[in-house]
C-alpha positions, 0 to 999 in steps of 0.5 A: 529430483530433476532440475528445472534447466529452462528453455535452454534445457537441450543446449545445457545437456548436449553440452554436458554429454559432449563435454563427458564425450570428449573427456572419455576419449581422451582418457581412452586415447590416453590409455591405449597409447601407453599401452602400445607405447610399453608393448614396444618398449618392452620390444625394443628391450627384448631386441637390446635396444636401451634407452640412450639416457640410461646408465650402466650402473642402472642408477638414474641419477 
């Protein structure tokens, strides 16, 4: 069942592996940088550090 990609067959599978490549880092960038990104939020409420948005009521609106 494989497609015949002509004489360009590696161009068209170097750029397919490169696109899902850099998709994949970006997805995994992403992830870990919210994850470092609740730890230290989580830090900065433990130390009574809130965020300046917030409001006493704890409503958002």
């Amino acid at each position: 069942m494989m497609m015949h990609l002509g004489p360009h067959a590696a161009f068209i599978v170097t750029a397919y592996a490169a696109a899902i490549a850099i998709v994949a880092g970006l997805v995994a960038w992403i992830v870990l940088d919210q994850r470092h990104l609740a730890r230290m939020l989580e830090e900065f409420e433990a130390r009574g550090i809130t965020r300046r948005s917030g409001r006493a009521d704890g409503q958002k609106w």
